[in-house]
N, CA, C and O atoms as a GROMACS GRO file, in nm:
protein
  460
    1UNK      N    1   1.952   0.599   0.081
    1UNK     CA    2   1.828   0.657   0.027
    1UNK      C    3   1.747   0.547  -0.041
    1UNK      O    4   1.772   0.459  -0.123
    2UNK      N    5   1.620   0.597   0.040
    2UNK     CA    6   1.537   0.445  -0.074
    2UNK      C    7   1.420   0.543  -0.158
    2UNK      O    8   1.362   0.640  -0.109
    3UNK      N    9   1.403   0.495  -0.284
    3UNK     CA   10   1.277   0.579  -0.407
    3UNK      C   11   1.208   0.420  -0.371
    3UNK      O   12   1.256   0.312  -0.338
    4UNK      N   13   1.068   0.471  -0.397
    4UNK     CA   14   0.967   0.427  -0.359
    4UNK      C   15   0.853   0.472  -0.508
    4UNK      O   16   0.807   0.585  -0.527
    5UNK      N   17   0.830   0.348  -0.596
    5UNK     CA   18   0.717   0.353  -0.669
    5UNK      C   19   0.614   0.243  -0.699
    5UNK      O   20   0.619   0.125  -0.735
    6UNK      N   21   0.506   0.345  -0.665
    6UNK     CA   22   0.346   0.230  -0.669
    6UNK      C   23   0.299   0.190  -0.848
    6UNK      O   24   0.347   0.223  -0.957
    7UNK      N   25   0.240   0.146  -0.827
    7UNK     CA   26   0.153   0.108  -0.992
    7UNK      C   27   0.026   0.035  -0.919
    7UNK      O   28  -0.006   0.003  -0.804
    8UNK      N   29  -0.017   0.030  -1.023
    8UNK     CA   30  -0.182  -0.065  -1.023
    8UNK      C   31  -0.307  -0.047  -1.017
    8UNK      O   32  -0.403  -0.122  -1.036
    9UNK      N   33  -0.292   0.143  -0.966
    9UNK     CA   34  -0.394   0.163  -0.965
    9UNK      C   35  -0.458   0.218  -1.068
    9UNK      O   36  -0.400   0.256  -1.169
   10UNK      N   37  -0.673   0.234  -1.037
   10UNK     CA   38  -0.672   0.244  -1.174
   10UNK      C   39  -0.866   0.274  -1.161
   10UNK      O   40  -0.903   0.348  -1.071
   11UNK      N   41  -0.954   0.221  -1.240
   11UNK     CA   42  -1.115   0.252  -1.184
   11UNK      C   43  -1.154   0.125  -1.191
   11UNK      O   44  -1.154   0.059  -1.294
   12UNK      N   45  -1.195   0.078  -1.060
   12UNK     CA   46  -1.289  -0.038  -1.081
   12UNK      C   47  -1.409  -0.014  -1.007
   12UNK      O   48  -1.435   0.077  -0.928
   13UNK      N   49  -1.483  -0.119  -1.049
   13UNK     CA   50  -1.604  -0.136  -1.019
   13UNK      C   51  -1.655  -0.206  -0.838
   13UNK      O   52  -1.601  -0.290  -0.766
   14UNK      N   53  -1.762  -0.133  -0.826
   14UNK     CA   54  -1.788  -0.202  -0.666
   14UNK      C   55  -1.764  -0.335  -0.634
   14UNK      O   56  -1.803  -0.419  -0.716
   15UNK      N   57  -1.724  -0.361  -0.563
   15UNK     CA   58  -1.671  -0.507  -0.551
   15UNK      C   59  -1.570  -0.585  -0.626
   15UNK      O   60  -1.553  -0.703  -0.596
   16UNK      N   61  -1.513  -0.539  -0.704
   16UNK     CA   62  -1.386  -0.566  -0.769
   16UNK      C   63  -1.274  -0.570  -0.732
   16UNK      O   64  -1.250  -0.497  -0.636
   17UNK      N   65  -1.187  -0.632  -0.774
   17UNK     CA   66  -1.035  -0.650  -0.688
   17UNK      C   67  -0.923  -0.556  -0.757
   17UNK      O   68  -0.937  -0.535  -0.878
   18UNK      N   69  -0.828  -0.507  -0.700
   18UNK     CA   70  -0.686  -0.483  -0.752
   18UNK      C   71  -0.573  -0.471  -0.674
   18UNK      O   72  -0.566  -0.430  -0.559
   19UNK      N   73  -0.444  -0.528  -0.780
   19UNK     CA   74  -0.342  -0.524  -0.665
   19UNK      C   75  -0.285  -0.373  -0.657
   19UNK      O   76  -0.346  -0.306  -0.740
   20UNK      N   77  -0.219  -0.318  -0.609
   20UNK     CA   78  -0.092  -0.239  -0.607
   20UNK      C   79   0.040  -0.276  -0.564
   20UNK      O   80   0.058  -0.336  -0.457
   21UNK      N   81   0.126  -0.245  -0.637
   21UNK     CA   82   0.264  -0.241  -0.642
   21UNK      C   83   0.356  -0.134  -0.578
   21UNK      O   84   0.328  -0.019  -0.611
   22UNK      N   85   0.462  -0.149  -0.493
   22UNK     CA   86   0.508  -0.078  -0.478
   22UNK      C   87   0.670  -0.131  -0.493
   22UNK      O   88   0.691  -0.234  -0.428
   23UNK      N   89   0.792  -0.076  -0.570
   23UNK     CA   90   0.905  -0.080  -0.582
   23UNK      C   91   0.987  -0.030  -0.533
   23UNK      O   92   1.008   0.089  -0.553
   24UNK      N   93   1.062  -0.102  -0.453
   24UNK     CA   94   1.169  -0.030  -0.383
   24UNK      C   95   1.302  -0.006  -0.434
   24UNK      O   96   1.312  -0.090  -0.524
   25UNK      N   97   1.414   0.062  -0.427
   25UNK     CA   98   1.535   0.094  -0.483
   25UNK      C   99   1.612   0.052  -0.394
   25UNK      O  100   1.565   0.070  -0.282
   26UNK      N  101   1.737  -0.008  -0.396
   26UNK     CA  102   1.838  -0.005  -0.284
   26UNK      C  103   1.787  -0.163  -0.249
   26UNK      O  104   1.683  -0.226  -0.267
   27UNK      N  105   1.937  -0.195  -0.181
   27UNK     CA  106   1.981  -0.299  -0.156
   27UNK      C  107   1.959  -0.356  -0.025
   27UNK      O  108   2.022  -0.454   0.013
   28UNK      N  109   1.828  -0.268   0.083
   28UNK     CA  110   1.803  -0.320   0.220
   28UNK      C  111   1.692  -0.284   0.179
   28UNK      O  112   1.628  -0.185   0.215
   29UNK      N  113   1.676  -0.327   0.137
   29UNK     CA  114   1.474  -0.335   0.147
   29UNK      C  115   1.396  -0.454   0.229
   29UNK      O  116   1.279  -0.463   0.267
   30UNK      N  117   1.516  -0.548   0.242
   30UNK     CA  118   1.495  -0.635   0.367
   30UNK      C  119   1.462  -0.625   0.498
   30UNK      O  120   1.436  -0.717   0.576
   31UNK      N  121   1.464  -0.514   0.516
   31UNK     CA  122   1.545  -0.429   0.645
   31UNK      C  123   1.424  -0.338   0.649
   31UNK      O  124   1.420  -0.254   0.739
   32UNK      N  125   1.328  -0.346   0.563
   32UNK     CA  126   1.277  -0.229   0.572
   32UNK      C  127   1.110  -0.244   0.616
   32UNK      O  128   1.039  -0.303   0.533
   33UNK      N  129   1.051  -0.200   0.727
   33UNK     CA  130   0.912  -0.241   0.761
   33UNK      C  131   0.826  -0.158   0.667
   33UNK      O  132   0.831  -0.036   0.682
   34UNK      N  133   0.732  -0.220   0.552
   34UNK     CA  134   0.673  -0.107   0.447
   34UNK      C  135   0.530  -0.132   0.476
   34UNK      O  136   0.490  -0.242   0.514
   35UNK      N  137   0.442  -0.014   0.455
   35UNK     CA  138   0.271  -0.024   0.492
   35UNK      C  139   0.225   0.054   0.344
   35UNK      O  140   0.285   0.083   0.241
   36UNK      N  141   0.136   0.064   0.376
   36UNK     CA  142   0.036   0.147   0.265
   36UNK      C  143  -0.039   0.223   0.351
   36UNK      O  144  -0.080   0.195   0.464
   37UNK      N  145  -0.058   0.359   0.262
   37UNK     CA  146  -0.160   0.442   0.346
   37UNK      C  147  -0.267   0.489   0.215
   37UNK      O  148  -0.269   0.437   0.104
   38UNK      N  149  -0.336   0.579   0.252
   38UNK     CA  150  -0.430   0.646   0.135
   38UNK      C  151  -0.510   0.771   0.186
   38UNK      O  152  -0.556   0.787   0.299
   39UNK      N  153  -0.516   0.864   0.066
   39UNK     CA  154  -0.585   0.996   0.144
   39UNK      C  155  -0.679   0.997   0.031
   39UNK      O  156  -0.642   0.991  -0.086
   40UNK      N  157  -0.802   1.004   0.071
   40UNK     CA  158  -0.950   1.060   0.010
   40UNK      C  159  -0.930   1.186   0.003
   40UNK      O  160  -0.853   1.257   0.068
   41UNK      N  161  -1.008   1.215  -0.085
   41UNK     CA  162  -1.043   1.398  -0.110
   41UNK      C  163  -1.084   1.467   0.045
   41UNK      O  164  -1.159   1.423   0.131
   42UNK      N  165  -1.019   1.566   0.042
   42UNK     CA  166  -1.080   1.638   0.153
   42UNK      C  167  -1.056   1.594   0.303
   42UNK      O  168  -1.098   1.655   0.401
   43UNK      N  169  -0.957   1.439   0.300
   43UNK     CA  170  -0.960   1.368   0.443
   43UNK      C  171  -0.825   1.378   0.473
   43UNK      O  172  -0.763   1.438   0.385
   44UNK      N  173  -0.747   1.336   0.581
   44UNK     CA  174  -0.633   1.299   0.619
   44UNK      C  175  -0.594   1.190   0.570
   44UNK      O  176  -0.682   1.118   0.523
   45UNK      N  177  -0.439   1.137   0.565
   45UNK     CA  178  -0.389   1.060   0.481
   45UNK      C  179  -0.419   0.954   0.618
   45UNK      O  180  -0.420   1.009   0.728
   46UNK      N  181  -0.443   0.803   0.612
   46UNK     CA  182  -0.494   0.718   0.696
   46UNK      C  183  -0.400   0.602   0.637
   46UNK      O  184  -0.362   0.586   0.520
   47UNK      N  185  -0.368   0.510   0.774
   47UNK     CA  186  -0.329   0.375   0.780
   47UNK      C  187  -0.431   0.305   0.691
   47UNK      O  188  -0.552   0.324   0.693
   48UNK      N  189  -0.356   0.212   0.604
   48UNK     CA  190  -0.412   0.100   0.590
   48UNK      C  191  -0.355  -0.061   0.621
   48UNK      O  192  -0.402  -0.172   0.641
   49UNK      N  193  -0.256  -0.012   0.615
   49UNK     CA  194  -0.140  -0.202   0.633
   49UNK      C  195  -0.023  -0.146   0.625
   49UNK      O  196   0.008  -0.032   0.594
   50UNK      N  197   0.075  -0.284   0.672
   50UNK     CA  198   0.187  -0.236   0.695
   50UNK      C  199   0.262  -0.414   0.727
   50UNK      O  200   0.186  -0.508   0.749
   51UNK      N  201   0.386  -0.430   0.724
   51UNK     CA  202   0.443  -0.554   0.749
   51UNK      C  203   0.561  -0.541   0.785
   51UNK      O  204   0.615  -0.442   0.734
   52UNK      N  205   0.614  -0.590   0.841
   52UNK     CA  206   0.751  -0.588   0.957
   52UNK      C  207   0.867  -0.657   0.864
   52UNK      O  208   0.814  -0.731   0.781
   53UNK      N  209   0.972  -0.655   0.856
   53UNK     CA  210   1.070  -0.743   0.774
   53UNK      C  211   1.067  -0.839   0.859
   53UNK      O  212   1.158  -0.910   0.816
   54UNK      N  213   1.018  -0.899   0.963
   54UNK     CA  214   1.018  -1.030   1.045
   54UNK      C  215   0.873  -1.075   0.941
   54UNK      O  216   0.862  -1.197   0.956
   55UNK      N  217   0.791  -1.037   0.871
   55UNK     CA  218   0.666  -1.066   0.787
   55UNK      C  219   0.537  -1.038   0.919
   55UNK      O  220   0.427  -1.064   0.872
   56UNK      N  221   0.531  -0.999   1.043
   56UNK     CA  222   0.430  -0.948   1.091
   56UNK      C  223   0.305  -0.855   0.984
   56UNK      O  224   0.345  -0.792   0.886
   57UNK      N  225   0.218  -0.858   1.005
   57UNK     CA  226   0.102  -0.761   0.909
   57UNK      C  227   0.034  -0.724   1.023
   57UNK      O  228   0.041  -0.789   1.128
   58UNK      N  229  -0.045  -0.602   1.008
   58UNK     CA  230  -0.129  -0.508   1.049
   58UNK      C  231  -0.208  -0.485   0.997
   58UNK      O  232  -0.178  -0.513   0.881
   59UNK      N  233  -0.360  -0.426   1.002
   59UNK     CA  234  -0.455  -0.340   0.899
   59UNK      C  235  -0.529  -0.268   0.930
   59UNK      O  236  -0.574  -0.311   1.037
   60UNK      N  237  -0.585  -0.162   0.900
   60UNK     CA  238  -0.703  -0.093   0.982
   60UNK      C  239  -0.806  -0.186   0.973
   60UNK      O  240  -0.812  -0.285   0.900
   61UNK      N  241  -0.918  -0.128   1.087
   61UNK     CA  242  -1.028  -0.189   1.058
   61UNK      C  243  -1.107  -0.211   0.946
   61UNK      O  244  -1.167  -0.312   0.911
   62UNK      N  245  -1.096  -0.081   0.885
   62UNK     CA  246  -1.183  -0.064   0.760
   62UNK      C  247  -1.164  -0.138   0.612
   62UNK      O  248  -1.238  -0.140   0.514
   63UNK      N  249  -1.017  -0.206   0.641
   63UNK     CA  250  -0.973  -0.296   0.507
   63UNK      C  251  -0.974  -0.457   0.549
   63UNK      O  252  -0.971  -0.549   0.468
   64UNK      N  253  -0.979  -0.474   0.722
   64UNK     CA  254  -0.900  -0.598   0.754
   64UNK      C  255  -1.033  -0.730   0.664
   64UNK      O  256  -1.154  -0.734   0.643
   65UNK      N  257  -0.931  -0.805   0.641
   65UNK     CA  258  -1.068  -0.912   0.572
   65UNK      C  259  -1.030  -0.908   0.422
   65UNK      O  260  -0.996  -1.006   0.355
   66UNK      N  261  -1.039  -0.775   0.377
   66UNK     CA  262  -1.092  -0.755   0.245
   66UNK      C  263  -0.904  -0.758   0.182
   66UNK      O  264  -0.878  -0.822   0.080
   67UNK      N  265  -0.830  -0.709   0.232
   67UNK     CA  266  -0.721  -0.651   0.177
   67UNK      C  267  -0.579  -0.743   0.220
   67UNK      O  268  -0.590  -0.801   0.328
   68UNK      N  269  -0.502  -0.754   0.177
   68UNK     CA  270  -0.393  -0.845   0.242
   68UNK      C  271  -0.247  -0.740   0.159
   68UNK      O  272  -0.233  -0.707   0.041
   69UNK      N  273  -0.184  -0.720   0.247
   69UNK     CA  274  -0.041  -0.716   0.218
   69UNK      C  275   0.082  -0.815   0.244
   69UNK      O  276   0.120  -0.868   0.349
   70UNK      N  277   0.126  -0.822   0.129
   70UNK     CA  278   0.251  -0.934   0.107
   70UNK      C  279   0.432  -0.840   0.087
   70UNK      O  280   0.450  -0.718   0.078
   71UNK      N  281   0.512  -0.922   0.087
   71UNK     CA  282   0.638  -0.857   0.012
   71UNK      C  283   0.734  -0.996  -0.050
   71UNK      O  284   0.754  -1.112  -0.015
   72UNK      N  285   0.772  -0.911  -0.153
   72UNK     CA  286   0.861  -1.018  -0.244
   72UNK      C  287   1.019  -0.988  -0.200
   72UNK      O  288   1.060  -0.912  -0.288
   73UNK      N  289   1.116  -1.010  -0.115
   73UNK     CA  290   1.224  -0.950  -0.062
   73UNK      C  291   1.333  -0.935  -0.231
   73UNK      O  292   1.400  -0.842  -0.276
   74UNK      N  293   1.309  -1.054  -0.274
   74UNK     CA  294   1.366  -1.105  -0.400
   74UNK      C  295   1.369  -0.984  -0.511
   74UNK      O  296   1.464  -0.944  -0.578
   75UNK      N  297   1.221  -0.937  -0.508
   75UNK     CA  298   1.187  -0.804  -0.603
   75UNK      C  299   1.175  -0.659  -0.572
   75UNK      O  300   1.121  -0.564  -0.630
   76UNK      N  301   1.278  -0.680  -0.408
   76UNK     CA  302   1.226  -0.550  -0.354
   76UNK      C  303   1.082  -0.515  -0.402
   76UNK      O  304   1.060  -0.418  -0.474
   77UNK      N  305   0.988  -0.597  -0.361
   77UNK     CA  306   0.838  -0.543  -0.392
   77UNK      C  307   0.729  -0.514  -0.327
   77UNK      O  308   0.646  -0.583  -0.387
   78UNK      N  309   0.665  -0.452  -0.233
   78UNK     CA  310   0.548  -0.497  -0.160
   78UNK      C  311   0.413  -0.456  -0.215
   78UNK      O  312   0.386  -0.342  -0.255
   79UNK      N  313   0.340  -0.545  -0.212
   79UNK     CA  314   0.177  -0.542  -0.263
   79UNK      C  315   0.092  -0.546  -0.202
   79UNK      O  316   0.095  -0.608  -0.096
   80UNK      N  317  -0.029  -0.474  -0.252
   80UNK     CA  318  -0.199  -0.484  -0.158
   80UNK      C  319  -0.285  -0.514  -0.235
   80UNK      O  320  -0.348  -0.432  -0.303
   81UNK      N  321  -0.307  -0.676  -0.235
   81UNK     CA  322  -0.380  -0.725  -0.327
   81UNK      C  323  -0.540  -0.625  -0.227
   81UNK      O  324  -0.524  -0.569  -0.118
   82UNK      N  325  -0.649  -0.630  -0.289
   82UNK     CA  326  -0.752  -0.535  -0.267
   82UNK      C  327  -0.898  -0.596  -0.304
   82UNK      O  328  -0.942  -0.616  -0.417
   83UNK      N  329  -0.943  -0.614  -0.216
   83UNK     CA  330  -1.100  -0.751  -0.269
   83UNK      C  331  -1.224  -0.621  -0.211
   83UNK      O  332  -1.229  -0.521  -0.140
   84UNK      N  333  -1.295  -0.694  -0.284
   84UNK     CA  334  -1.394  -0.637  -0.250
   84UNK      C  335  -1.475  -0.488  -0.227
   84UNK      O  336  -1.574  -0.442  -0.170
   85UNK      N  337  -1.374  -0.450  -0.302
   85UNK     CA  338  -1.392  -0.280  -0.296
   85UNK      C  339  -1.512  -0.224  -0.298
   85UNK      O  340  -1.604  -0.262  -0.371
   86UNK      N  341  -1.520  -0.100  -0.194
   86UNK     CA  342  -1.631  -0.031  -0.199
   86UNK      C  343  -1.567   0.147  -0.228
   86UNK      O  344  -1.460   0.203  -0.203
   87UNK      N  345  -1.684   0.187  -0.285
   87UNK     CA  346  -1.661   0.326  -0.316
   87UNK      C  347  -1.600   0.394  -0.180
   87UNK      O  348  -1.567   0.506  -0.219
   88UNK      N  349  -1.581   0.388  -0.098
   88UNK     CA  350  -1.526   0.493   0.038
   88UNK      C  351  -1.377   0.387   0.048
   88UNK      O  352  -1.300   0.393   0.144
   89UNK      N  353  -1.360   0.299  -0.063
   89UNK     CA  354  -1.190   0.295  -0.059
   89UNK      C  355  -1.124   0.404  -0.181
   89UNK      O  356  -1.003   0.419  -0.196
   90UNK      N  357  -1.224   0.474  -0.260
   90UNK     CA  358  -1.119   0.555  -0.365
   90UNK      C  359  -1.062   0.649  -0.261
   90UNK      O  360  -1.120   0.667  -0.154
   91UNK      N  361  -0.940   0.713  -0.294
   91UNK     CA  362  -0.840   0.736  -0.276
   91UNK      C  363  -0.676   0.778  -0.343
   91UNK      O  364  -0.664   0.751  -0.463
   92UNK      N  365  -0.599   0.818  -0.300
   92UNK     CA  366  -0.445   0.831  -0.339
   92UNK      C  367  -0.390   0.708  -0.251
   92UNK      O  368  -0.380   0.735  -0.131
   93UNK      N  369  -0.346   0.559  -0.295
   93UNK     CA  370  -0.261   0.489  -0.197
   93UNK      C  371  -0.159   0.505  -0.206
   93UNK      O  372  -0.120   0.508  -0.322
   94UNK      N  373  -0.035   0.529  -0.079
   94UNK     CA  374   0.064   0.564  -0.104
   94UNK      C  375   0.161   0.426  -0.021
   94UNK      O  376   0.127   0.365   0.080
   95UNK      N  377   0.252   0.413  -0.080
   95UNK     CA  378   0.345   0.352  -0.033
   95UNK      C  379   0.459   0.387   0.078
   95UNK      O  380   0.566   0.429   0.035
   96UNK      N  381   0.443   0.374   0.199
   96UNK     CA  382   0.587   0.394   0.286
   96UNK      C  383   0.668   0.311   0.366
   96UNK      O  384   0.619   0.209   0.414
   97UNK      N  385   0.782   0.338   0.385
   97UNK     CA  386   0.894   0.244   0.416
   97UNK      C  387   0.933   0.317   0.530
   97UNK      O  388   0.911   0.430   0.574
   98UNK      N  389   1.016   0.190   0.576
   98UNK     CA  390   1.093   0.287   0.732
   98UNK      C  391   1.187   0.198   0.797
   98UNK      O  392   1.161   0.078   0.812
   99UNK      N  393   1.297   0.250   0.836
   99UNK     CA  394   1.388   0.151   0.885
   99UNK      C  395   1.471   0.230   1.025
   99UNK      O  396   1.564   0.305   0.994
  100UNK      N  397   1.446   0.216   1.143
  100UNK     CA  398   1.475   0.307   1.253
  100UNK      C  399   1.373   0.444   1.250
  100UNK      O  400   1.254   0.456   1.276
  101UNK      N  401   1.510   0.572   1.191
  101UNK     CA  402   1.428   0.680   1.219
  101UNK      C  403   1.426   0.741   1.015
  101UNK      O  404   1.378   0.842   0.963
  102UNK      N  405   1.484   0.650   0.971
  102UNK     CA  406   1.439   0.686   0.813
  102UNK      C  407   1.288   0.664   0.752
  102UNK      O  408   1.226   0.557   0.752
  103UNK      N  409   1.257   0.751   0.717
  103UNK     CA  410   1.133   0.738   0.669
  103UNK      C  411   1.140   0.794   0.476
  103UNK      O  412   1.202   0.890   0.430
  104UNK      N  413   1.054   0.691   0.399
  104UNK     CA  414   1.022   0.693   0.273
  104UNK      C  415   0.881   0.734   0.233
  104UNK      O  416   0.790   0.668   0.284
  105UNK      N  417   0.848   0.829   0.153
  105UNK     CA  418   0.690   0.793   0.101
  105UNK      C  419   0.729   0.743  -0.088
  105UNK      O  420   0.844   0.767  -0.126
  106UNK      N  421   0.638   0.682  -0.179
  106UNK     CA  422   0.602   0.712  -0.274
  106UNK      C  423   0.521   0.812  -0.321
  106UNK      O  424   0.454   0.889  -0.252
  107UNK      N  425   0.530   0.810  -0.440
  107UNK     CA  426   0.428   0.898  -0.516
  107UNK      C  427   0.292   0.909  -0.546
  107UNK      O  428   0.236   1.001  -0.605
  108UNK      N  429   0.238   0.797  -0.497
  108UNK     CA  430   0.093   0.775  -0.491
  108UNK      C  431   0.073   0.713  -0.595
  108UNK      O  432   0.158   0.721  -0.683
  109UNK      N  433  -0.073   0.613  -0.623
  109UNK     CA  434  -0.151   0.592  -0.695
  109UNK      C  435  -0.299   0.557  -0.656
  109UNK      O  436  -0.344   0.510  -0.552
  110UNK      N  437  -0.354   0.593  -0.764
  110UNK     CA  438  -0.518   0.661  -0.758
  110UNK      C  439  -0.582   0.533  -0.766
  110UNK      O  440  -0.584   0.467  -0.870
  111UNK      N  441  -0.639   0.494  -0.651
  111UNK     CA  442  -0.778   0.401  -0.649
  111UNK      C  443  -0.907   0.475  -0.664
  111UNK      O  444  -0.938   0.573  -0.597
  112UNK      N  445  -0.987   0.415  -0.767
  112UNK     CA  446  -1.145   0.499  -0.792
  112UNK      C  447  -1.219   0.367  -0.772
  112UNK      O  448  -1.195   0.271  -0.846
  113UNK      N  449  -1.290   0.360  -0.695
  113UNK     CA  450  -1.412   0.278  -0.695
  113UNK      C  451  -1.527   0.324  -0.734
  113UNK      O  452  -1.558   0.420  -0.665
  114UNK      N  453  -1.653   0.283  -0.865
  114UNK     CA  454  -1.729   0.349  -0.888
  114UNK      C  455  -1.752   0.260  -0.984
  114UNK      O  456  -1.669   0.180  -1.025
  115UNK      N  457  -1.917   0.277  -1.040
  115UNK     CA  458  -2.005   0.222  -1.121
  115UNK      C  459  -2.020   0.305  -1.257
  115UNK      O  460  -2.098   0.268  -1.344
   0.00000   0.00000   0.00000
């Protein structure tokens, strides 16, 4: 079993940066391919990134450029540092993991972009 918790998020301003955090539990987190997703009010929960335990990355269109995901294997940690924000990134980002046919979510944390 892997627990899965985000931090970082929080209200910033248009064009402002932030990271998020996500913590993993358990001792294969090496092992484990983790992405980020996020659901807006009223929308479906949507891809945003994701990274392979080989360190492959992915992103939607709508973040690629602006957003980068990393992982610390050391801190069981993976992050989405976040540039350039525009108001149609607020959101719930959630953290998920996956290793075969196991699947993890976190608990979310709240990105607000706004003036």
């Amino acid at each position: 079993q892997v627990q899965l918790v985000e931090s970082g998020g929080g209200l910033v301003q248009p064009g402002g940066s932030l990271r998020l955090s996500c913590a993993a539990s358990g001792s294969t987190f090496s092992s484990l391919t983790m992405a980020w997703y996020r659901q807006a009010p009223g929308k479906q929960r949507e891809f945003v990134a994701h990274m392979t335990n080989g360190g492959s990355t992915g992103y939607a269109d709508s973040v690629k450029g602006r957003f980068t995901i990393s992982r610390d294997n050391t801190k069981n940690t993976v992050y989405l540092q976040m540039n350039s924000l525009k108001p149609e990134d607020t959101a719930v980002y959630y953290c998920f993991a996956y290793r075969l046919v196991d699947t993890y979510w976190g608990q979310g944390t709240q990105v607000t972009v706004s003036s």
